[in-house]
C-alpha positions as CSV (number, residue, x, y, z in Angstrom):
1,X,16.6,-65.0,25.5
2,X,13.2,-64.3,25.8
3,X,13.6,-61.8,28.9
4,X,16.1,-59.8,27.0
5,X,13.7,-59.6,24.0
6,X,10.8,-58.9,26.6
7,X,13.4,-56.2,27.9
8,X,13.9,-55.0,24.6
9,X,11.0,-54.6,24.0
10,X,9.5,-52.7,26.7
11,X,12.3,-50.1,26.0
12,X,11.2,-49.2,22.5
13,X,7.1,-48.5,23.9
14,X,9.1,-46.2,26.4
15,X,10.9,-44.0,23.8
16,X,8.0,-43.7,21.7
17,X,5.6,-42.8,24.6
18,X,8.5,-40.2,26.0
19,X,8.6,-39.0,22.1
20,X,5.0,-38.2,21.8
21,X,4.7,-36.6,24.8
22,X,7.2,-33.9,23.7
23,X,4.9,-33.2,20.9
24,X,2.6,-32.1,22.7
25,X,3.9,-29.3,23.9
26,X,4.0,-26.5,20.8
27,X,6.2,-23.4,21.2
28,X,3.7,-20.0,21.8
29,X,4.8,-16.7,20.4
30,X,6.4,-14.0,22.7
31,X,4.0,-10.8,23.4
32,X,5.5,-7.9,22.6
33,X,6.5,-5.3,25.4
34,X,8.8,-2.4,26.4
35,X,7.8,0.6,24.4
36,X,5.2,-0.6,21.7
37,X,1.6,-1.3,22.9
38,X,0.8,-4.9,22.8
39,X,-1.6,-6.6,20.2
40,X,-4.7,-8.5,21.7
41,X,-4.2,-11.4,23.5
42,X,-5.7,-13.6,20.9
43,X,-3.4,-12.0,17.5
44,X,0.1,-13.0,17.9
45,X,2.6,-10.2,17.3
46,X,3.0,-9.5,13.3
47,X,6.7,-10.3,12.4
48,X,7.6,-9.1,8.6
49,X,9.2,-6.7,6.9
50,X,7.6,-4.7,4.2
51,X,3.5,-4.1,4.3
52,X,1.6,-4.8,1.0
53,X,-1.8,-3.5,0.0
54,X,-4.6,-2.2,-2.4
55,X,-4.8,1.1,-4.0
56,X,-8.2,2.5,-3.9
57,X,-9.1,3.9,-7.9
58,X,-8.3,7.6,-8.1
59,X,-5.9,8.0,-5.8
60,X,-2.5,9.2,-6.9
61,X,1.1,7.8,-6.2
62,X,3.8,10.6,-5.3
63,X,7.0,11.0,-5.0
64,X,7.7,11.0,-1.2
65,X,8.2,14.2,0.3
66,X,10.9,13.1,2.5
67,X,13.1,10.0,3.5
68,X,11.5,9.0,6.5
69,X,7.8,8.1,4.4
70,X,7.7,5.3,2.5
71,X,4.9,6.0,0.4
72,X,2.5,8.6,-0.3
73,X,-0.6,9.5,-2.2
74,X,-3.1,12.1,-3.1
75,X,-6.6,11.8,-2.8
76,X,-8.5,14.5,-4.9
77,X,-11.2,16.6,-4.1
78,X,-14.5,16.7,-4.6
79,X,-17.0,19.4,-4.7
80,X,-14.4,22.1,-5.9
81,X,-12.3,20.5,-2.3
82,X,-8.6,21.0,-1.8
83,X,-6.9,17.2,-2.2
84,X,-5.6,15.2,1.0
85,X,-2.3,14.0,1.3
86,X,-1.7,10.6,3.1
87,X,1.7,9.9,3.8
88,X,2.7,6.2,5.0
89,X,5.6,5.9,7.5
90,X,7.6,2.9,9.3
91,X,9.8,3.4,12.2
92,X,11.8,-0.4,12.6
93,X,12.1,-1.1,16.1
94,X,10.5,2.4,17.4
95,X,7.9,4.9,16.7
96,X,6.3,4.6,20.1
97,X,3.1,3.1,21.5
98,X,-0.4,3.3,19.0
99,X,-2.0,5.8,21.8
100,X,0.8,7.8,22.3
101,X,0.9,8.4,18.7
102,X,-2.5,9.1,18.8
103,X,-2.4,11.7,21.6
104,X,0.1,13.2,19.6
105,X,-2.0,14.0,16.0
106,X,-4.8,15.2,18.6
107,X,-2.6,18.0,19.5
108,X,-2.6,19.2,15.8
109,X,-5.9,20.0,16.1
110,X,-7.5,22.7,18.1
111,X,-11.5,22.9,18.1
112,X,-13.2,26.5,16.8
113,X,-15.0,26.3,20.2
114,X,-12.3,25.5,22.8
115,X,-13.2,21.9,23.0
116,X,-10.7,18.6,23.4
117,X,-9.7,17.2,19.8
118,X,-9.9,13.8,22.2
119,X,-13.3,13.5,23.0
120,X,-14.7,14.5,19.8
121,X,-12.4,12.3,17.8
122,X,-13.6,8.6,16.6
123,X,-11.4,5.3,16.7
124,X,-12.1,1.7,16.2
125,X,-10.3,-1.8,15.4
126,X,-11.0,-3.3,11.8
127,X,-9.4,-6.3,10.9
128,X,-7.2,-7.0,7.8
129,X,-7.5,-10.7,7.7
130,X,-5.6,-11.6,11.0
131,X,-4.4,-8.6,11.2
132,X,-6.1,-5.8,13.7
133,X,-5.7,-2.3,12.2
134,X,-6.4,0.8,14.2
135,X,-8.6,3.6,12.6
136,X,-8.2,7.1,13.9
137,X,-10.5,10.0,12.4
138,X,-11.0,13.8,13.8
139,X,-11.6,17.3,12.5
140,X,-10.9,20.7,13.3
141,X,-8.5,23.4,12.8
142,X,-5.2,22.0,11.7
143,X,-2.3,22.9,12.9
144,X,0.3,22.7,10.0
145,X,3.8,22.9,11.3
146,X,6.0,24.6,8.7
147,X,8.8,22.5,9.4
148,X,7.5,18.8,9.3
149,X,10.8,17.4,10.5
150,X,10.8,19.6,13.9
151,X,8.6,18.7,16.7
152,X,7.8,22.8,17.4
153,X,7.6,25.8,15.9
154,X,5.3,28.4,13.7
155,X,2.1,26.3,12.1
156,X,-0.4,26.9,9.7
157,X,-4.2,27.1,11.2
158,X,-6.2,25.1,8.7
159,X,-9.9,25.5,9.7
160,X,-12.0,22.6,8.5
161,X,-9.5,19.7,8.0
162,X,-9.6,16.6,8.9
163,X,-6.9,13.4,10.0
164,X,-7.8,9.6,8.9
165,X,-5.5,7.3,9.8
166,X,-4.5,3.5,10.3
167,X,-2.3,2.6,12.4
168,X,-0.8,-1.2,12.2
169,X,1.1,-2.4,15.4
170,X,3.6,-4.8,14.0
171,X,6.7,-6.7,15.7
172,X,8.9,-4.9,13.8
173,X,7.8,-1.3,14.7
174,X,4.1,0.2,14.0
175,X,3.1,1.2,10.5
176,X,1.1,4.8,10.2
177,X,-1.0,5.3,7.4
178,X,-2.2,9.0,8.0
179,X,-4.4,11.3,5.4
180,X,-4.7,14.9,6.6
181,X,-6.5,17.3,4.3
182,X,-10.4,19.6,3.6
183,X,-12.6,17.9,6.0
184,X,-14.7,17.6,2.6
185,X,-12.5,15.8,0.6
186,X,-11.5,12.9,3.9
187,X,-15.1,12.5,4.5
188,X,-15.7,11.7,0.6
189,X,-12.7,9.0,1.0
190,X,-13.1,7.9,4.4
191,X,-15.1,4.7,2.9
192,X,-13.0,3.6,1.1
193,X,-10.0,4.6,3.3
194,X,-11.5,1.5,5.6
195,X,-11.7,-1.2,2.6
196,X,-7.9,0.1,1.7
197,X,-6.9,-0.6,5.4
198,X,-8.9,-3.8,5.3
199,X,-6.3,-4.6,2.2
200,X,-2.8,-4.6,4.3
201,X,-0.7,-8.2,4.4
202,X,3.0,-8.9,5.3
């Protein structure tokens, strides 16, 4: 009797060691690949749907000019300045990598003296909480393309503009948050542009 209860119970310490030892071992978020650029090693990938954040004071809701933005907004000028218009678009499951996006809105830009939009434009990494925002800002000679929806054709040169954007690199498809307008008028906002992007949470 007593070497079946000894038996018994050295089987019970077994289970319990084997169950804590599973424990251990916690399950670690995929990194995202293929098409989007991957978020730092040390931020796990964002997975939600819609974004949230705060409106600065004095900017202005709009109706969205088209279907494919989700929000937009004008910022008014200052100093007898033309207003800016930031539009905010999501592309679920697409929109391509945050550089190549980037490379892209440089090529609206041409420079009065012949110079790369690149290497004069400034970007850096703010965080929202946990969540690491990319903040794009250039100026220049905008290119306005006539028809937004086509990727070519007759532009617009607008001399002295600027771009300020964020760019959020989510697991559901990047979020672009991008202000084009008087290089006057972005420069005014651009403070508070980087507290607004310091605002976004799923």
């Amino acid at each position: 009797m007593k070497g079946i209860l000894k038996f018994l119970i050295l089987g019970i310490m077994l289970l319990v060691i084997a169950a804590c030892s599973s424990n251990d071992k916690e399950p670690q978020p995929a990194m995202q690949t293929g098409g989007q650029s991957q978020l730092p090693e040390n931020h796990p990938p964002i997975t939600s749907g819609e974004i949230k954040y705060s409106v600065p004071d004095g900017w202005k809701a709009e109706e969205p000019a088209g279907s494919m933005r989700k929000a937009q907004f004008q910022l008014p000028g200052t100093g007898g300045s033309d207003p800016a218009e930031l539009a905010v678009f999501h592309f679920p499951g697409t929109g391509g990598s945050v550089e190549s996006n980037i490379d892209r809105w440089y090529g609206q830009f041409k420079q009065p003296d012949g110079s790369s939009t690149k290497d004069k434009a400034e970007t850096k990494q703010v965080m929202a909480g946990e969540i690491p925002v990319t903040i794009v800002y250039t100026t220049g000679t905008y290119l306005k393309s006539r028809s937004p929806m086509m990727m070519s054709g007759p532009v617009d040169e607008m001399p002295d503009y600027a771009l300020l954007a964020a760019i959020v690199d989510s697991g559901d498809g990047p979020w672009f948050f991008k202000a084009t307008g008087p290089q006057k008028t972005l420069d005014y906002w651009r403070p508070e542009f980087e507290k607004f992007a310091q605002t976004f949470h799923f």
